[in-house]
Each structure stands twice: as structure tokens, then as C-alpha cells.
C-alpha positions in Angstrom: 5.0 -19.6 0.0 7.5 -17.5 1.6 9.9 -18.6 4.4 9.1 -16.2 7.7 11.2 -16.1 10.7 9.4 -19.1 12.4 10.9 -21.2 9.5 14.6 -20.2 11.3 16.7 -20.2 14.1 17.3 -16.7 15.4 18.3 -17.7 18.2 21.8 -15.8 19.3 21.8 -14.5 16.0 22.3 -11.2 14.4 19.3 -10.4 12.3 19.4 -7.4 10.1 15.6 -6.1 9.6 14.2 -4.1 6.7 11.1 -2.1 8.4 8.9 0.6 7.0 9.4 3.5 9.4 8.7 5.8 6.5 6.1 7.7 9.0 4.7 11.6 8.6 6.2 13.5 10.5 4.9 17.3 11.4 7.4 20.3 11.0 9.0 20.1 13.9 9.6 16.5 13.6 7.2 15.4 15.4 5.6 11.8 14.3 1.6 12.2 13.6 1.0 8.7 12.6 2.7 5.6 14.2 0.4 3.1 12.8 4.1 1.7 10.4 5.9 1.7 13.9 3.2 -0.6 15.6 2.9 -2.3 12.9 6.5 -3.8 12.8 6.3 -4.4 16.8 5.2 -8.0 16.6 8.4 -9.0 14.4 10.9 -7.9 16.2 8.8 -8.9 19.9 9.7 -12.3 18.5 12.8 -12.0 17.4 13.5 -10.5 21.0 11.9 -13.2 22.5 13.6 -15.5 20.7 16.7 -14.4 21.8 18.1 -12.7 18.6 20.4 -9.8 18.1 18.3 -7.2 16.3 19.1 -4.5 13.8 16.9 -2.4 12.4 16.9 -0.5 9.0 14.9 1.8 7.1 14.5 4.7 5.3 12.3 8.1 5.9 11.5 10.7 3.3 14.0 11.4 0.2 17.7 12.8 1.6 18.3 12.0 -1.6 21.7 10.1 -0.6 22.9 12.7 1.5 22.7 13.0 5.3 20.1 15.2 6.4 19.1 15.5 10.3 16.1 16.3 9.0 15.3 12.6 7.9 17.1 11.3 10.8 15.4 8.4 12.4 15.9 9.4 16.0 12.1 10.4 16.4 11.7 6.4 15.2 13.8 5.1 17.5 12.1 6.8 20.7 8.7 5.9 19.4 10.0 2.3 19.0 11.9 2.3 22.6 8.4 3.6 24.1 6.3 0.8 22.2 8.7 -2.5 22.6 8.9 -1.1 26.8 13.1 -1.2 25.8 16.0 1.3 25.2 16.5 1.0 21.4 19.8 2.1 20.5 20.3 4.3 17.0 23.7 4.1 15.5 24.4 7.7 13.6 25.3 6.1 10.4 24.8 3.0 8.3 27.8 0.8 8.1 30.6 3.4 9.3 32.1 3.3 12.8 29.0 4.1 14.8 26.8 1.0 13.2 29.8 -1.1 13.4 30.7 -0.2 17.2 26.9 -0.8 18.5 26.4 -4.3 16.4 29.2 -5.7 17.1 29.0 -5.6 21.1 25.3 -6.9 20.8 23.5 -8.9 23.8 20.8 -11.3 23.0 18.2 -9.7 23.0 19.2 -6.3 22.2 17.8 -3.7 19.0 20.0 -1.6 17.6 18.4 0.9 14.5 20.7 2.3 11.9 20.4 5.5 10.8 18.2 6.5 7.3 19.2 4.0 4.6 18.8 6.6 2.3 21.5 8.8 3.4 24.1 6.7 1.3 23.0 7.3 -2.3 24.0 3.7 -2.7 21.3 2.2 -1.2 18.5 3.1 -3.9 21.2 2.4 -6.4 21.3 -1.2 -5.7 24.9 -0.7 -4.8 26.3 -4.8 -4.9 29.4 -2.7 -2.1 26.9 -1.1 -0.2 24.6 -4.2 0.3 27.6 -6.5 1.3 28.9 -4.1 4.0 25.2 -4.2 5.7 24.8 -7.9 5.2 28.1 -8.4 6.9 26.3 -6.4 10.0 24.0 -9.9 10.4 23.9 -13.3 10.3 20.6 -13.2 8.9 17.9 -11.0 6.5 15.0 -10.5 7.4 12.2 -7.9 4.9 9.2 -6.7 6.6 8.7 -3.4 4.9 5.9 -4.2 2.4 5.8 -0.8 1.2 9.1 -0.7 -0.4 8.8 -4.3 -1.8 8.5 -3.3 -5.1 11.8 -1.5 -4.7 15.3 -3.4 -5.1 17.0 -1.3 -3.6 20.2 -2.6 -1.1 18.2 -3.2 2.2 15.2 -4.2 0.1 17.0 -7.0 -1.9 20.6 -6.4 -2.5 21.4 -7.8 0.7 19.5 -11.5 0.6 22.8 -12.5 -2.0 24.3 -12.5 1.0 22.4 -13.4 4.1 19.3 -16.3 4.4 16.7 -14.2 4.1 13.2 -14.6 5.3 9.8 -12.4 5.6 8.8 -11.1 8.5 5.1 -11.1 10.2 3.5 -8.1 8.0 5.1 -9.1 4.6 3.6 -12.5 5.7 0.1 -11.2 6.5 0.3 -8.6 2.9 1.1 -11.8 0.8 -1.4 -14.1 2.6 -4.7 -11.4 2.1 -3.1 -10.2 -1.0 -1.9 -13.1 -2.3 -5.2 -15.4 -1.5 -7.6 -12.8 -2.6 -6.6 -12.5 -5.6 -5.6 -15.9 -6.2 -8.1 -18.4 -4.4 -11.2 -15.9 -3.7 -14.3 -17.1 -2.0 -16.6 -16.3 -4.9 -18.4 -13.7 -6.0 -15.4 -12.2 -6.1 -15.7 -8.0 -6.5 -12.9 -5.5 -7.0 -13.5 -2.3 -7.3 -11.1 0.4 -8.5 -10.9 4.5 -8.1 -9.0 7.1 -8.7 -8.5 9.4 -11.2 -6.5 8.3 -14.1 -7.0 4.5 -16.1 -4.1 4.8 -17.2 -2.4 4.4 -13.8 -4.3 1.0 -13.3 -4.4 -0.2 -16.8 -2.5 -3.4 -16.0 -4.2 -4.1 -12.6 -7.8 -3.7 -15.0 -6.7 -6.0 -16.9 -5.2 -8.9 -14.6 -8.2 -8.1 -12.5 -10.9 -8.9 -15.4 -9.0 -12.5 -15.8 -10.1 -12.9 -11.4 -12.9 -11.2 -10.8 -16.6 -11.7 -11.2 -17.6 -8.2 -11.4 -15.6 -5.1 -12.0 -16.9 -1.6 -10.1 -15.4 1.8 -11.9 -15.4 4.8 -9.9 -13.5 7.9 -9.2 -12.1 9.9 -11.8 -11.0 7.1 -14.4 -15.1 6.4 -14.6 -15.7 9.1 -17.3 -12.8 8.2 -19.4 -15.2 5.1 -20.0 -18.0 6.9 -19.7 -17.0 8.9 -23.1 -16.3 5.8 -24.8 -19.5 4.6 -24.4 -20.4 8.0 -26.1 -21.8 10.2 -23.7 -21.2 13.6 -22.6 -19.2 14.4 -19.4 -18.9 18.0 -19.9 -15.9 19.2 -18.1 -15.0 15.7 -16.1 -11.3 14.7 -15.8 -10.6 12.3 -18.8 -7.6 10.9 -20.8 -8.5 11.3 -24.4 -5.6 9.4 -25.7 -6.9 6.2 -23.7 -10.6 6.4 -25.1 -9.8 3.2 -27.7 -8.6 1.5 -24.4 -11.7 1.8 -22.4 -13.5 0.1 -25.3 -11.0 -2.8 -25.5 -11.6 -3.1 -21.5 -15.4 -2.6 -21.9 -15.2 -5.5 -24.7 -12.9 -7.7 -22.8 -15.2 -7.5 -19.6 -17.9 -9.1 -22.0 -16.0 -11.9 -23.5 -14.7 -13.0 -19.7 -18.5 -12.6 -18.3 -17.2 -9.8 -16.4 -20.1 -7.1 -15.2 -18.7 -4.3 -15.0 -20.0 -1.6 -13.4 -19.9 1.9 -13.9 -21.4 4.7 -12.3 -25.3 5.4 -13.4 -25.4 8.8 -11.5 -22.4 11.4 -10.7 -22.6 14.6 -8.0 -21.4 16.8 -10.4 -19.4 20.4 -9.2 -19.5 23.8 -11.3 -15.8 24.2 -11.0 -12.8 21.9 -8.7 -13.1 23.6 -5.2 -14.6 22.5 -1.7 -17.2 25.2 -2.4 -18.6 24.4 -5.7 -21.7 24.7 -6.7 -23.5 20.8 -6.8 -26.1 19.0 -7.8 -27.1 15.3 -8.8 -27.8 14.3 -12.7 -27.9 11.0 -14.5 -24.2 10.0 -16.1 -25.3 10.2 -19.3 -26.1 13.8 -18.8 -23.4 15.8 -17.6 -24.0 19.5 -17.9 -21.0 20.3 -20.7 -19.8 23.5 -18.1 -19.7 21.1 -15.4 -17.5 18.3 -13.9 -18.3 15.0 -12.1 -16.8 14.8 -8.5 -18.3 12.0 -6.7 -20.9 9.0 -7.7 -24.3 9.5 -6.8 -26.8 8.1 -4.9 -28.2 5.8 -7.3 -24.8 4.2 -8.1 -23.7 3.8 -4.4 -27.7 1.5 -4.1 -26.3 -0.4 -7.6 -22.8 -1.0 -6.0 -24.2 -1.9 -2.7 -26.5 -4.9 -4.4 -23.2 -6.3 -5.8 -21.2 -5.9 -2.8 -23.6 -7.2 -0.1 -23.2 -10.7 -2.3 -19.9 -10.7 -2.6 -17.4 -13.1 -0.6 -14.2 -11.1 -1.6 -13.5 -7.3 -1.9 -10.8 -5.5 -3.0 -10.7 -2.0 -3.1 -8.1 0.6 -4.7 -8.7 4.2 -5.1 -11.5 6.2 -4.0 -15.3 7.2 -5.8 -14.7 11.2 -6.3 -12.9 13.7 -4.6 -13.3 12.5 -1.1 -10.1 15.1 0.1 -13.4 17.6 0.1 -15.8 16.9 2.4 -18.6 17.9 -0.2 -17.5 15.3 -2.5 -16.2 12.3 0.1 -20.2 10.6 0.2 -19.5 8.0 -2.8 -16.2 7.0 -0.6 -17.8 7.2 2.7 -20.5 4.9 1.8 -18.7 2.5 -0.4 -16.5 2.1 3.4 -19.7 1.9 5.4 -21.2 -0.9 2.8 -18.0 -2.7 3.2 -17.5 -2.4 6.4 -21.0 -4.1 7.5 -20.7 -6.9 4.3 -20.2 -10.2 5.6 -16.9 -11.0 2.9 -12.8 -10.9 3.1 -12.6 -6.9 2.5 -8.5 -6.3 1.5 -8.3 -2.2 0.8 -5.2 -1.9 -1.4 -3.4 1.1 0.7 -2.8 4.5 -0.5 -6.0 6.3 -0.4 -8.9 4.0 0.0 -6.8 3.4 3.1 -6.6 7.1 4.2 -10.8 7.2 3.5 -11.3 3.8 5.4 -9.4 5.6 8.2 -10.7 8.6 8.3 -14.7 7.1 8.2 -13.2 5.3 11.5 -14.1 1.8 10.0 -10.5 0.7 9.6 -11.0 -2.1 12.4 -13.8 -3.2 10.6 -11.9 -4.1 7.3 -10.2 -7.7 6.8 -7.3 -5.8 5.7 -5.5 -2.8 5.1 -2.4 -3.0 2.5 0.8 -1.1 4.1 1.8 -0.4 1.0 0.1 1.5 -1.9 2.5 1.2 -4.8 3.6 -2.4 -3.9 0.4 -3.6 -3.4 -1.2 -1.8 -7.0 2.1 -3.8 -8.5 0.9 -6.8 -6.9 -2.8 -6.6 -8.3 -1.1 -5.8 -11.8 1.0 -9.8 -11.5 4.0 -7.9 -11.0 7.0 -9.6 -9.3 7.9 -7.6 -6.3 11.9 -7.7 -6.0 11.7 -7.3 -2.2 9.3 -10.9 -2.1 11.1 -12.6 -4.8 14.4 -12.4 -3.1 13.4 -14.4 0.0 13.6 -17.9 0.1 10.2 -20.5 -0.5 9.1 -23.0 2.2 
């Protein structure tokens, strides 16, 4: 376990925070989803309550280490002033005069929010310099940007050789659902894992098959097995060079008692578009001048028996192409299943997050991972740089 900030005394202390304020933004730079901003209120509503001095850091979009008022974090800062109910103050650079002016003068109490890490090429770099001159801003190191944990970048990691550094509440909550899911499951324990390509989540298979009690394949990646078993899936995305794979995985699922489940029916499209011609055919016959973009409904009744046992869920990457509305019902309903199933349901970010959200049954999950890449790297056993540099209880 992880040190968090209850674990120290803040009090009167400078405490340099990593957040996630990496938020979409609309052209005219106006912020359409706040959900990271929120997220990081209840940290630093302790750490103000606790009487700290707080400074903020993050990064938003690639400036690719140059300064670029279009990435500037000023539409952050009055999001964050309007949601803590207090004037935070944004310094116009990182560690130049402006940072150094606003920290030093600090009142208890007080936030203060640096300007986009990223605008020194440094900070992605690792830079030993560059992390030294924004740990000597604080007393103190605190990560709370899941999202980027699997980044070492300066504020990620660079700076805890220089600071006590501790977790803050989200990285806390990522590592406990994460972390206990995968490591001490109520059993049966069910993952089930979408998207389009295997070879993007060949390591998380196969950490997952050493877990799990049953393995669920949809999404694109489902017909690169499905060829390996020897049928036909006529135009369907698949990765030909990872066919010998799929067959290791299929055999190492039945060694480890794994079931694994792939899909038995697919909606299958005459061509990739929202208006494509559809229709519903077994998996094992896949018209050859057609393509599979969703599981069908006798796959999403198979799933559902396995998941209205289960005790633990995890979820990465979506049943078809659920970005058209034609081809989102394998996604839809997988959510719908979960949401009503009486078991710890963690969704690992990215997109199964964005098709949770958009079904409006986000509330109704145990979980939702902040962070897509870090959490796949955690389902792979992958040490995150921006955990491991914290300190243990």
C-alpha cells in the first residue's frame, strides 16, 4: 500500500500537486467535460482544510515543449476557482519568476496552479534540472493524476527524489478497485476485453488468464480468434500475423480452466459506415464480402449468463463499433447487464468508459478508471513509474 496524504502532515506546508486537468476542450477553448476537474476537488478540499499551501500542476494537450496559449491552463484554473467556491491563482510559467513570485508569498490555505507542465520540453524528458527546480517550489509531493502514471515524466516522478511524496485521494481509489480486483477478486471473477486489435492487449490477455475465471472476447480482436479456430470472417478486421498467438491464448485458457468466451453470433455490415447495410448470422458464417461490427444477440444472452454470476468485472474496450449508433447494441447491453449485476464492476477507462457514459449508467458502475493507458498497463502487471515512486505505508 501507498502512503496518501492522511499518512502526513500538511499542515503549513507547501504541497506541490500532480492533477490530471488534461480536459477537452471545444475550439474556442471552451471546457466540455469537467469530470478530471471534479474529480481532483476532494484532494486538494483537504489539503485546504488542512491548512496546506497548495500548488497545482498539470499538463493539457501536446505544446510539445513550447508555450502555446492555446494549451494554457487558464480555462482550468476558472473551472477550479468556481468548483473549490475560492480564487485560484495561475502563475504564467512553471518555475520562472511568475511561479516563483506567487509560491513563495503563499497563505495557508491558499492554491496557486502553474502553467502547462508541458510547455518546458524538459518535463516529458525526465529532466533531473527541471524536476529539482519544481520540487524546490514545495515542501511536499503529492501524485494524483492517474492518467499519466504510467509516464515518468518530471511532475509524474522526477520530482519524489526530492520531496516525501504521497498519493492523493483518486490515485488511492484507482489502486484500491484496480489493485483489489485484480488481485483479491470476490470470485467468479470475469473480465472481459474489446477493442479492435489483440495485439494491443496481448500482455493484459495473458496476465488476465493467470486471474480470471472466465475470459469474454469481443470487439474487433474477436475474429482474429475467430480465424484461428478456422472459420471464415469474410471481410472482418484481423491481424494475420497474430493468428499462431490466438491459438497459444486459446490453448493456455484450457490448461488454466479458463472459459473463454467468444462471440457465437456477430451483426455483420456490408462495408464500415453508419449506413451499412446489416444483418445477423452465426460467427462461423460470415458472408466473405462482409465485415463483423457488433456481437449479436445471441452472444450478448451467453455473456449475460456468465456475468449475472459473477462477483467481479472488469471491462476494457468495447463489443463492435459502438461510435455508430447502428453498431453500439453489443456495448449498450453489455453496460445495461453490468450495470443491474449485483458484483464489483471496475470499467478500465478509455472507451468502455465513454460507452458507460454515454448509456447514462456511469453512476451505476463500482468504478470508472481515470486513466485508459495506465490502467490497460496496470491489467498487463506493469509497474507504473508515477505509483512506484511514492512511498509504502
Amino acid at each position: 500500500m501507498k502512503k496518501t496524504i492522511r499518512d502526513i502532515d500538511v499542515s503549513g506546508k507547501k504541497v506541490l500537486v500532480r492533477c490530471d486537468f488534461n480536459v477537452p476542450q471545444d475550439e474556442n477553448g471552451n471546457i466540455t467535460d469537467t469530470r478530471r476537474i471534479v474529480g481532483a476537488v476532494p484532494t486538494i478540499k483537504y489539503l485546504i482544510e488542512h491548512n496546506a499551501k497548495t500548488i497545482l500542476c498539470s499538463h493539457l494537450g501536446r505544446p510539445k515543449g513550447e508555450v502555446n496559449p492555446k494549451y494554457s491552463l487558464k480555462p482550468v484554473q476558472e473551472e477550479l476557482s468556481k468548483e473549490l467556491g475560492k480564487d485560484v491563482k495561475l502563475a504564467n510559467d512553471i518555475i520562472g519568476e511568475s511561479a516563483k513570485t506567487l509560491t513563495s508569498n503563499m497563505k495557508d490555505g491558499e492554491v496557486v496552479l502553474l502553467e502547462n507542465v508541458r510547455f518546458d520540453k524538459r518535463e516529458e524528458e525526465n529532466d533531473r534540472e527541471f524536476s529539482k527546480e519544481l520540487a524546490s517550489l514545495a515542501e511536499i509531493y503529492v501524485n494524483d493524476a492517474f492518467g499519466t502514471a504510467h509516464r515518468a515524466h518530471s511532475s509524474t516522478a522526477g520530482v519524489s527524489e526530492f520531496l516525501p511524496s504521497v498519493s492523493g485521494f483518486l490515485i488511492e481509489k484507482e489502486l484500491k478497485f484496480l489493485g483489489d480486483s485484480l488481485n483479491n477478486p470476490e470470485r467468479p471473477f470475469v473480465a472481459i476485453l474489446g477493442g479492435k486489435k489483440v495485439s494491443d492487449k496481448i500482455t493484459v490477455i495473458n496476465n488476465l488468464l493467470e486471474k480470471v475465471d472466465t475470459l469474454i472476447i469481443g470487439g474487433g480482436m474477436a475474429y482474429t480468434f475467430l480465424k484461428a479456430q478456422g472459420m471464415n470472417i469474410g471481410k472482418s478486421v484481423c491481424e494475420e500475423d497474430k493468428l499462431d498467438l490466438a491459438k497459444e491464448l486459446l490453448k493456455k485458457a484450457e490448461s488454466k480452466n479458463v472459459k473463454l468466451l467468444l462471440p457465437v453470433d456477430v451483426v455483420v455490415g456490408s462495408e464500415f459506415s453508419e449506413t451499412a447495410e446489416s444483418k445477423v448470422v452465426k460467427a462461423s458464417e460470415i458472408p466473405d464480402d462482409w465485415m463483423g461490427m457488433d456481437i449479436g444477440p445471441e452472444t450478448v444472452e451467453e455473456f449475460k449468463k456468465v456475468l449475472e454470476n459473477a462477483k467481479t468485472v472488469m471491462w476494457n474496450g468495447p463489443m463492435g463499433v459502438f461510435e455508430f449508433e447502428k453498431f453500439a447494441c453489443g456495448t449498450n447491453e453489455v453496460a445495461k447487464i453490468l450495470a443491474s449485476a449485483n458484483a464489483t464492476t471496475v470499467i478500465g477507462g478509455g472507451d468502455s468508459a465513454a460507452a458507460v457514459e454515454k448509456v447514462g449508467l456511469a453512476d451505476k458502475m463500482t468504478h470508472i478508471s481515470t486513466g485508459g493507458g495506465a490502467s490497460l498497463e496496470f491489467l498487463e502487471g506493469k509497474v507504473l513509474p508515477g505509483i512506484d515512486c511514492l512511498e509504502d505505508k
